[in-house]
N, C-alpha and C positions, 0 to 999 in steps of 0.2 A: 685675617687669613693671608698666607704669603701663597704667590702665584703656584697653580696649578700645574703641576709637574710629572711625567712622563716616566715610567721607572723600568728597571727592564729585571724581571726578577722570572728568567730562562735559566735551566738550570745549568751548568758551569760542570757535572762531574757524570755527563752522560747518562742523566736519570732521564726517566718519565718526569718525574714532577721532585718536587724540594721539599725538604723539612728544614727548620732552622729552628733555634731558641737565640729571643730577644729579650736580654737579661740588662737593663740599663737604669741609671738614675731616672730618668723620666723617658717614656716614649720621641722619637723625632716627633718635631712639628711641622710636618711637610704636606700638604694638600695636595695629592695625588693618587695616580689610576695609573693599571697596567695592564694587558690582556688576557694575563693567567686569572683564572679563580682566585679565590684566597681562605682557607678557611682556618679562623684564627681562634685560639683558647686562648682569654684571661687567666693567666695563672698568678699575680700580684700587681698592687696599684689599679688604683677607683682613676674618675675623671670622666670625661666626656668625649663620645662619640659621634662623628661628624659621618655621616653616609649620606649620599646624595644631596636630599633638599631634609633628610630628619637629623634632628638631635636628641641623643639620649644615654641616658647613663652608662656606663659600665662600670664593670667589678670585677671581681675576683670570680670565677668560673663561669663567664659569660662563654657564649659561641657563638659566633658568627660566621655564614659564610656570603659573601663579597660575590658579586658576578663581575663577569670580563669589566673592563674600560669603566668600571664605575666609583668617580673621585670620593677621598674618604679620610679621613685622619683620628686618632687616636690620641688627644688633647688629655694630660693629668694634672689632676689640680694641681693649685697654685703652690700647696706644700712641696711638692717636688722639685719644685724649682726653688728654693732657695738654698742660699750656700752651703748653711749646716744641716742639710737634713740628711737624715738616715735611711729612706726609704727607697724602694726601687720599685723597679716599674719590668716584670715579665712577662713574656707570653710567647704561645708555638706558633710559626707560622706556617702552613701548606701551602704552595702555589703548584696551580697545576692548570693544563688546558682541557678542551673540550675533545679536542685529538691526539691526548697524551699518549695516550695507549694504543694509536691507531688510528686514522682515517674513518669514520664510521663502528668503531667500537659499541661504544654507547646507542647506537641505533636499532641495534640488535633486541631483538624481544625480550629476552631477559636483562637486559640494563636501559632499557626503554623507560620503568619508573628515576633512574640517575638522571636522565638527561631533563625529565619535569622538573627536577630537583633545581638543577643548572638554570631553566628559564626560571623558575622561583627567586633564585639566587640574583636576578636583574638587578633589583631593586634593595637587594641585603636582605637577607635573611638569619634572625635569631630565634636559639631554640631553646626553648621553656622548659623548666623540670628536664633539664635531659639526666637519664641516669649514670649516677657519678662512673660506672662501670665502661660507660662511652666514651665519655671524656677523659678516662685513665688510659684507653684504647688508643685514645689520638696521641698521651703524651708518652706512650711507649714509644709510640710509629718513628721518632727520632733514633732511637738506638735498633731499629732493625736494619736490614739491609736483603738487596734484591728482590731475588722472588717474594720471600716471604715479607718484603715490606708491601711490596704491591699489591699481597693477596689479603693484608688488615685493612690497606685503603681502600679498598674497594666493600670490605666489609664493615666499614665505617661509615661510609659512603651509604649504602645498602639502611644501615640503620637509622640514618637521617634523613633519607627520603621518606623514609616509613614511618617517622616521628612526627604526631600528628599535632602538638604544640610549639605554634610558631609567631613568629610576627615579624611582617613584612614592616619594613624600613622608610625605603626612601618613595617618592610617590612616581605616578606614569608620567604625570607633567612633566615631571625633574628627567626622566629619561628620555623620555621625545623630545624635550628641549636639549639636553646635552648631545645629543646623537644627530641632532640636525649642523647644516654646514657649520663651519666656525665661523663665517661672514660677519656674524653680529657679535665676534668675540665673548662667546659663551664662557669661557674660563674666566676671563675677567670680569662681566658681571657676577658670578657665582661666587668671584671673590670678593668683590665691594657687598653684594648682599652678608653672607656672612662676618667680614670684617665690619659691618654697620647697623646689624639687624636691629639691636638695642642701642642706637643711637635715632637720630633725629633720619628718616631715609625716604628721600621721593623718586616720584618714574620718572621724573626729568634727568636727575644728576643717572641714575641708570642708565636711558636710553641715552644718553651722552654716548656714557662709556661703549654702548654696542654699535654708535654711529648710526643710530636711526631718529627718527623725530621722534618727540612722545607719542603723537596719537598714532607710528605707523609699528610701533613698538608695544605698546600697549595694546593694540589688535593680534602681534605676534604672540605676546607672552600670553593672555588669553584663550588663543586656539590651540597653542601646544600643550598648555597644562590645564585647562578647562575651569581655570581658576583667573580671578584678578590678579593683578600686580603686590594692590593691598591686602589679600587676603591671602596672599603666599608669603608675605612678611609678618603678617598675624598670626599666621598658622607655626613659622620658623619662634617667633617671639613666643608664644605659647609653651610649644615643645623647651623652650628655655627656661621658660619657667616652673614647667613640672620638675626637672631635673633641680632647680634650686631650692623649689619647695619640699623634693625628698631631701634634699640634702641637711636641710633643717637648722641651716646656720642664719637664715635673716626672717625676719616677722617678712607678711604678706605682704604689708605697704614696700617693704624693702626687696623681692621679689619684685613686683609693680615696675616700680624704676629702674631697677636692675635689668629689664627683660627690654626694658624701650618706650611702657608706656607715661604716659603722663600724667594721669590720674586715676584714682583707684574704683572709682564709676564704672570707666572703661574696661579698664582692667579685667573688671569681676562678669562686664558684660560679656568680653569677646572671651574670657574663658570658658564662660555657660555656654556660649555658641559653638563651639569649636568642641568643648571636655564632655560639656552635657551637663558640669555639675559644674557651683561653685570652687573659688580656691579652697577655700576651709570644706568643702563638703570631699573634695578631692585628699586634704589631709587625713581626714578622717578615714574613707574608704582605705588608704592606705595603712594606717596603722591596725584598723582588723583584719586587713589581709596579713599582716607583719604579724 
């Protein structure tokens, strides 16, 4: 992961809030937060999404929406990065605030369920089976303009609060930890942990990096995310391995090493703990739902 970076995406032609179309050989590889929302449609190019402390697939008609300050990137496979390839990488992006429309807009009884939506959206939020009719709604919203782009977004808006298949992203550790001071240089372990997850990674070379001792670090990272140190690397290596296991390009021993661990004992145990099922039982479930 390259450093944590600040991005300022205020809109520039006196709107409420932005549309944009991101049509490129591969998405940027920036690992960053801004304080608008963001709510993105996959429109071409697979790869891996990084939100907070989860990893997990993307595709082609995914949706997400991003809450304020919360770091995030859009990694596509490795096919996209080579020289001859043909493939591209698109997708719409909304940025918008919590006071786009006002000072207390959204607090108002009838946009009361938008603003649940908003703290949902903390931690990321993706939406299941949305119907394609919605998501055709968002990639119109680019070619309106004023009034009436404002009055689809907000009834876009309206239909994803009300859309009751979802799933939340990144965990409450990862954001009580991110939101606390940057004393302990929060960005940069967030970095070293992702840029090391599946490699060899302890709380020492960690708590280095946030300038505290291991055991005064190790009591911090604990109370803020109500988890261990090791078991927030387990759980990040995990999520990595579902993603490679759909992907279905390496046997599970090759997944295993892939993800960080070191033997496939382990492997198969901390997935039962964490998944609830085996790797292969996890294949499986996957291909009857497919």
């Amino acid at each position: 992961m390259m450093k944590l970076h600040q991005l300022d995406r205020s809109s520039i032609n006196n709107s409420s809030f932005t549309t944009k179309i991101d049509d490129f050989p591969y998405f940027l590889r920036i690992w960053h937060y801004h304080t608008e929302l963001e709510l993105v449609v996959i429109l071409a190019s697979e790869g891996t999404c990084f939100i907070g402390d989860s990893i997990d697939k993307f595709g082609v008609g995914d949706v997400v929406l991003i809450g304020k300050n919360m770091p995030h990137m859009w990694l596509n496979d490795n096919e996209y990065f080579q020289v001859d390839s043909k493939r591209n990488a698109k997708a719409i992006a909304i940025h918008f605030k919590e006071d786009s429309f006002g000072k207390g807009f959204f607090e108002i009884p009838e946009m009361i369920h938008l603003l649940e939506l908003f703290s949902r959206a903390k931690f990321g939020l993706k939406f299941l089976d949305l119907n394609k009719i919605i998501i055709k709604k968002i990639e119109n919203l680019h070619e309106l303009e004023g009034f009436e782009k404002t009055i689809s977004f907000l009834q876009i808006l309206d239909k994803l609060a009300k859309h009751k298949n979802t799933k939340s992203l990144s965990s409450l550790g990862f954001l009580n930890l991110f939101e606390t001071s940057r004393s302990i240089n929060q960005d940069k372990v967030q970095s070293y942990i992702f840029r090391n997850f599946n490699k060899s990674i302890c709380l020492e070379d960690v708590a280095k990096i946030a300038n505290m001792n291991p055991s005064a670090f190790s009591r911090f990272f604990k109370k803020v995310n109500r988890k261990t140190f090791s078991r927030y690397v387990t759980e990040i290596r995990i999520g990595f391995a579902c993603k490679l296991l759909l992907e279905k390009k390496l046997n599970i021993a090759g997944v295993c090493y892939e993800s960080g661990f070191n033997n496939i004992s382990n492997f198969n145990r901390q997935f039962k703990i964490i998944m609830h099922c085996t790797p292969s039982e996890y294949l499986k479930r996957h291909n009857i739902e497919s």
